[in-house]
SENULO-894757 format. One record per residue (C-alpha): residue in one letter; x, y negated, z negated. Coordinates in Angstrom, 3 decimals. Layout:
BEGIN
[r 'A' [X Y Z]]
...
% end
This chain:
BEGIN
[r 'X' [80.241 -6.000 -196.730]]
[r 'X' [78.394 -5.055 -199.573]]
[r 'X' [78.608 -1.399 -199.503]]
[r 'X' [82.433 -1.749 -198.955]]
[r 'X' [83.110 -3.942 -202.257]]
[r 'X' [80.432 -1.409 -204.459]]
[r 'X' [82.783 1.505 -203.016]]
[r 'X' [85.995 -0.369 -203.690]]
[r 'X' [84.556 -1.405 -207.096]]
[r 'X' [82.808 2.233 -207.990]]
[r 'X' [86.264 3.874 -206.830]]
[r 'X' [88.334 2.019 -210.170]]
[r 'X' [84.732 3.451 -211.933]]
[r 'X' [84.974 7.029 -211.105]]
[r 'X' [87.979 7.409 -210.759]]
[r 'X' [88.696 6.055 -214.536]]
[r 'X' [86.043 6.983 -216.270]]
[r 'X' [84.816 10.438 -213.915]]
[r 'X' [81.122 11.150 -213.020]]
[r 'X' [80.050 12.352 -216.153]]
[r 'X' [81.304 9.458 -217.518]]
[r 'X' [80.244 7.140 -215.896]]
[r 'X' [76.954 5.541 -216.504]]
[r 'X' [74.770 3.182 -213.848]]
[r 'X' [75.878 0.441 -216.475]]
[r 'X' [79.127 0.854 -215.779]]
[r 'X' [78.523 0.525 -212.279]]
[r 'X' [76.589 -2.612 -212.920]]
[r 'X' [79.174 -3.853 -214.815]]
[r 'X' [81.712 -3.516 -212.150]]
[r 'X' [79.618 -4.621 -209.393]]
[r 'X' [77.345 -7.376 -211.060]]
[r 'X' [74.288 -5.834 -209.041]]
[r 'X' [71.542 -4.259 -210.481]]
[r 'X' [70.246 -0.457 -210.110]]
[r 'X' [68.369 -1.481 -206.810]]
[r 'X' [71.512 -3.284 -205.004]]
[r 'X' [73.456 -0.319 -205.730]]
[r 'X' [71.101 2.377 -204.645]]
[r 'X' [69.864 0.158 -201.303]]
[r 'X' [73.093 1.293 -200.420]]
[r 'X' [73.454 4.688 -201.747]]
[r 'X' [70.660 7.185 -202.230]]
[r 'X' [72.414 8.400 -205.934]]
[r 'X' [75.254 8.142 -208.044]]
[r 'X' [76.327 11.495 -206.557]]
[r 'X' [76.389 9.724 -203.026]]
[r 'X' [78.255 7.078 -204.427]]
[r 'X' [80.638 9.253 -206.424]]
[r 'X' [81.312 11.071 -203.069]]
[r 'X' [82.202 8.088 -201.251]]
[r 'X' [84.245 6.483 -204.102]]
[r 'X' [85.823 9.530 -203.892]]
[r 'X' [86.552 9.386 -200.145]]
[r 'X' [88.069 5.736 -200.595]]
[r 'X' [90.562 6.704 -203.425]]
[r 'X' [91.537 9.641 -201.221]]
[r 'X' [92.347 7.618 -197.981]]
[r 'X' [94.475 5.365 -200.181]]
[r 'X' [96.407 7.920 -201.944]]
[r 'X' [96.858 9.260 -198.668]]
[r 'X' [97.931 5.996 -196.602]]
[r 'X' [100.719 5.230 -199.556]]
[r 'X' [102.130 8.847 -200.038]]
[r 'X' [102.783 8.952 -196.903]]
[r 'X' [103.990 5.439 -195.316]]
[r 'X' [106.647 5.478 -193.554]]
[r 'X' [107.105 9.088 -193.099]]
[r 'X' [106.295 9.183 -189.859]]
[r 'X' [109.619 7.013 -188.661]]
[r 'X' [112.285 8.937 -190.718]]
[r 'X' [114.545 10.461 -187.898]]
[r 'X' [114.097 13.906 -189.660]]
[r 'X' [110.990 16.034 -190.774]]
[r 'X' [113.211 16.831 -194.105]]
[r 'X' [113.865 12.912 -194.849]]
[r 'X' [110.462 12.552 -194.163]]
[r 'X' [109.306 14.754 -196.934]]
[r 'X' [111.696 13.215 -199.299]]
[r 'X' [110.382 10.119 -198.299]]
[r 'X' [106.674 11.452 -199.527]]
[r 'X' [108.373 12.857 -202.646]]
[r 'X' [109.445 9.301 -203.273]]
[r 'X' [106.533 7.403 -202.796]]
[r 'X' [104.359 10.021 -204.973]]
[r 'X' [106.970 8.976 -207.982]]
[r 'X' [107.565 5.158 -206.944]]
[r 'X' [103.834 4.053 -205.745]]
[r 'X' [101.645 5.251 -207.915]]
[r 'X' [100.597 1.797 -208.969]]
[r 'X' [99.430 1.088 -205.435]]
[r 'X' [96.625 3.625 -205.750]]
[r 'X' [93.074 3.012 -207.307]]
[r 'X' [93.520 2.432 -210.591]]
[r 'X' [93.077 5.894 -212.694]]
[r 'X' [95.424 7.937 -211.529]]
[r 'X' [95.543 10.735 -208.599]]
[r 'X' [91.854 10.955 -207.511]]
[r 'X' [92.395 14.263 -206.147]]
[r 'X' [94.085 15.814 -210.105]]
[r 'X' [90.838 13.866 -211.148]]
[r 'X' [88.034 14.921 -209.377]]
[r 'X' [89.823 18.450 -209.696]]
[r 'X' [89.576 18.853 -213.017]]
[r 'X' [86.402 17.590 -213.646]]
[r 'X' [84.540 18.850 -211.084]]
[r 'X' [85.604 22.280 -210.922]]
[r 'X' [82.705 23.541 -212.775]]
[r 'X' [80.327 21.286 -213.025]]
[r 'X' [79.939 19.111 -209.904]]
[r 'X' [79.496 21.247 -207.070]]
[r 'X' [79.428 18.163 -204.442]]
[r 'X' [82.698 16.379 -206.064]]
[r 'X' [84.293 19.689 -205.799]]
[r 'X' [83.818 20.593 -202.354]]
[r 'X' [84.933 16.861 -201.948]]
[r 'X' [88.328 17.644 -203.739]]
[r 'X' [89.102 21.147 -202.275]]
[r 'X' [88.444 19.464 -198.692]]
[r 'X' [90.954 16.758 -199.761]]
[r 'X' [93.388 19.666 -201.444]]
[r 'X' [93.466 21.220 -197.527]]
[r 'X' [94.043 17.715 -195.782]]
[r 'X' [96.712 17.449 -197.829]]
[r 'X' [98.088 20.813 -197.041]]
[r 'X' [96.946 20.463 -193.408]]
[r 'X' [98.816 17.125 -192.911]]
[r 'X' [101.975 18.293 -194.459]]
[r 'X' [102.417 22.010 -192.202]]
[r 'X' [102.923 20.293 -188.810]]
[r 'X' [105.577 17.854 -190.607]]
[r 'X' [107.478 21.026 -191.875]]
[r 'X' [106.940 23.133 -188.605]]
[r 'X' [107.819 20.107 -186.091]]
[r 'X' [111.015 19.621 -188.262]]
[r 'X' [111.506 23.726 -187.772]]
[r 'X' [111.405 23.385 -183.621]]
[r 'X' [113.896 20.222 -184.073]]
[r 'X' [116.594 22.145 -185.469]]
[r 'X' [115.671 19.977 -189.075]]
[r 'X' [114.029 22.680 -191.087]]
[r 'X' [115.574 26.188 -191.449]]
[r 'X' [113.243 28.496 -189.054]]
[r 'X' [112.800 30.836 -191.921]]
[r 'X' [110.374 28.355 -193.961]]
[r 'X' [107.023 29.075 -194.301]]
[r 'X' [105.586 25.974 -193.759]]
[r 'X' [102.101 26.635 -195.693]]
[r 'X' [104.471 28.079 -198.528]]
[r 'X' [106.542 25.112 -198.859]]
[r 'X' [103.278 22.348 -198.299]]
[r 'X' [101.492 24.654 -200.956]]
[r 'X' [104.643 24.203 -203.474]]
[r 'X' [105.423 19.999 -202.774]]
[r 'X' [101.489 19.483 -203.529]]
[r 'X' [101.336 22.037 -206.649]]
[r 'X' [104.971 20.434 -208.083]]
[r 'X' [103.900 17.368 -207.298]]
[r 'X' [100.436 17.100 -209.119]]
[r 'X' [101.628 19.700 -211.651]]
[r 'X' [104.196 17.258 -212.661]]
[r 'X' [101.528 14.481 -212.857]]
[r 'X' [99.009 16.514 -214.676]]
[r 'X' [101.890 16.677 -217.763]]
[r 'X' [102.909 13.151 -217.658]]
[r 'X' [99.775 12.314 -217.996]]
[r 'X' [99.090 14.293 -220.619]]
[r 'X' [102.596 13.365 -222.370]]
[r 'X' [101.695 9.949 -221.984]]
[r 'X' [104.937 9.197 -219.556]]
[r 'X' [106.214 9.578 -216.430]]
[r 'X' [109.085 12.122 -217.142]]
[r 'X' [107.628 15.177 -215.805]]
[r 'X' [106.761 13.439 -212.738]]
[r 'X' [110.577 12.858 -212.335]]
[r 'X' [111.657 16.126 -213.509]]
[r 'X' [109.029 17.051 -210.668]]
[r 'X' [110.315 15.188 -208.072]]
[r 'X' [113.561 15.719 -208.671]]
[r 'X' [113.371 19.261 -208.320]]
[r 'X' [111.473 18.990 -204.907]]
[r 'X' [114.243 16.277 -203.523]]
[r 'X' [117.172 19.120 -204.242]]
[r 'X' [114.768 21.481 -203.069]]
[r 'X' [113.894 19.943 -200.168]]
[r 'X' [118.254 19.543 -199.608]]
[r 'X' [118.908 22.994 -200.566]]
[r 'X' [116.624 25.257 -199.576]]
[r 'X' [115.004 23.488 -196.909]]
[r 'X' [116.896 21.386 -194.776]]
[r 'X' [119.090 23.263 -191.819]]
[r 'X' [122.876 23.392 -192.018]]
% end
């Protein structure tokens, strides 16, 4: 049980503050265990970082894509994702998008944190193809959509459009983004 709350706790840490910036204070702070009852459970702050990393992930994850899996069709589905991106983002660790995160910090200077994020870039793009190419055999999705294409431009729009928000300092490129993806997804993508 211990290792779970550190993770759950380390998660808000990283995922705040980022691995350079956080210190083993910090994660003494947010834990209220010393530097021995964090590392009897993980071997280094990279370790840790990794698995923080891991937890934000699966929750981002779980909540973009809730109920997706019961809309009737793969297109309402996606729109469905599109919606929870915009509408949920409280419900994720606090922070922000672990994945635009990690991303950006780590493309240079973590190696480990990196390899972390591109694995969670491709789960992302992994989980979304067989959504967009089950919707194609149903009839759903026209048969000329290239379902890495399209998975490539909802995650790119999507985090694009959280990257300026965030750097705006509100949320209205994250609309503009998910707007555009929602007539998209109507226009250009669902079968007539």
């Amino acid at each position: 049980m211990t290792r779970q709350r550190i993770l759950v706790l380390a998660a808000t840490v990283f995922n705040q503050k980022g691995f350079a910036g956080t210190a083993l204070s910090d994660l003494m702070e947010a834990t209220g265990l010393e530097k021995g009852g964090i590392y009897r459970h993980f071997e280094s702050k990279q370790a840790l970082a990794e698995a923080a990393f891991d937890h934000a992930w699966k929750i981002a994850m779980d909540v973009r894509f809730e109920g997706t899996e019961t809309e009737a069709n793969a297109v309402d589905g996606l729109r469905l994702l599109v919606r929870n991106f915009r509408e949920r983002r409280p419900e994720l660790v606090p922070g922000g998008c672990p994945l635009l995160n990690t991303a950006t910090e780590a493309d240079d200077g973590n190696p480990g944190l990196r390899e972390k994020a591109v694995g969670a870039l491709n789960y992302w793009l992994d989980r979304l193809k067989p959504v967009i190419e089950i919707g194609k055999e149903r009839g759903e999705i026209r048969a000329d959509v290239d379902s890495a294409k399209l998975a490539t431009l909802i995650v790119s729009t999507l985090e694009g459009g959280l990257m300026v928000s965030l750097l705006q300092r509100n949320n209205a490129a994250v609309g503009v983004a998910c707007d555009h993806l929602e007539e998209y997804l109507e226009a250009e993508v669902r079968a007539k």
